[in-house]
N, C-alpha and C positions, 0 to 999 in steps of 0.2 A: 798528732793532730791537735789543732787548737782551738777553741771558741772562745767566742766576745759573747759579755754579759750586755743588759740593756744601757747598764750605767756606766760600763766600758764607751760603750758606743756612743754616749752621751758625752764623757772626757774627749774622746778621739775628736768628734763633732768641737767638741766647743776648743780645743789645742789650735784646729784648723781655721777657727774663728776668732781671735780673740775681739773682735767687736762685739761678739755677743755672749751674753754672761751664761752664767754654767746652765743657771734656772730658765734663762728664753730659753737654751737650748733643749734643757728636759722637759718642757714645756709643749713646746715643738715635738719634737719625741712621741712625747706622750700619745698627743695630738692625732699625730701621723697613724699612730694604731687602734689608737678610738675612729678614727676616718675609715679605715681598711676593715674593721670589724663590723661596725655598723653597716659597712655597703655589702659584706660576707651575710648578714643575719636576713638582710632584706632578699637574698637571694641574687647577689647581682657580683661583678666582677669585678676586679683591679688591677690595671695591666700598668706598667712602669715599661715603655719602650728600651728594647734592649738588655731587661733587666730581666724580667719574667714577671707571672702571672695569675695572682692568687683569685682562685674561684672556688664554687661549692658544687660536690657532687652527691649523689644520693646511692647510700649505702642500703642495697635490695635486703629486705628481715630475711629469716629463714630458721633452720632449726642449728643447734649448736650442742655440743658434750662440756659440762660442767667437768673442768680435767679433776676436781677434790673429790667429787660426790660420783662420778660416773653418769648422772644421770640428765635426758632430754630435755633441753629447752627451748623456747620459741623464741628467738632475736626480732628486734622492734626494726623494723624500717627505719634509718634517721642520714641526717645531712652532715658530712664532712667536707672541713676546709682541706683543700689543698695547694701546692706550690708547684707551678710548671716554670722550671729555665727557659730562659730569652737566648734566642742565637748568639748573643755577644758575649755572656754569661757563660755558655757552653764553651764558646770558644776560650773564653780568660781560665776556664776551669781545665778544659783540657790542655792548653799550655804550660 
């Protein structure tokens, strides 16, 4: 299995462009995740039709076992990001 780094994906972007130079494009880039983070921190959502769907959910505290020490501890309430596949997505991926 393979993965793309950001700066991969920054080459591949600007190859597909050559009007636009490497730096609009990480620029861009950049951008695009300062945008999707900052709408994640206010509590709110980012849906790319077809694509899928990044939103925050709330992860309930509770109690936990330290696996080093064995011993009880009380987990804090807190918010995570996460990613839901778009029908389109599901389909390109199960193909």
């Amino acid at each position: 299995m393979e993965s793309i780094a950001k700066q991969e994906l920054i080459q591949n972007i600007s190859n597909k462009n050559p009007e636009l130079s490497l730096q609009d494009v990480e620029v861009i880039v950049n951008q695009i995740f300062v945008c999707i983070s900052e709408q994640l921190a206010q509590g709110g959502r980012v849906e790319f039709r077809n694509f899928g769907m990044f939103d925050v959910k709330t992860r309930k505290g509770g109690k936990a076992i330290n696996p080093r020490t064995g011993e009880i501890v009380q987990m804090a309430e807190k918010q995570v990001a996460y990613f839901k596949a778009g029908k389109l997505l599901k389909q390109r991926i199960d193909s």
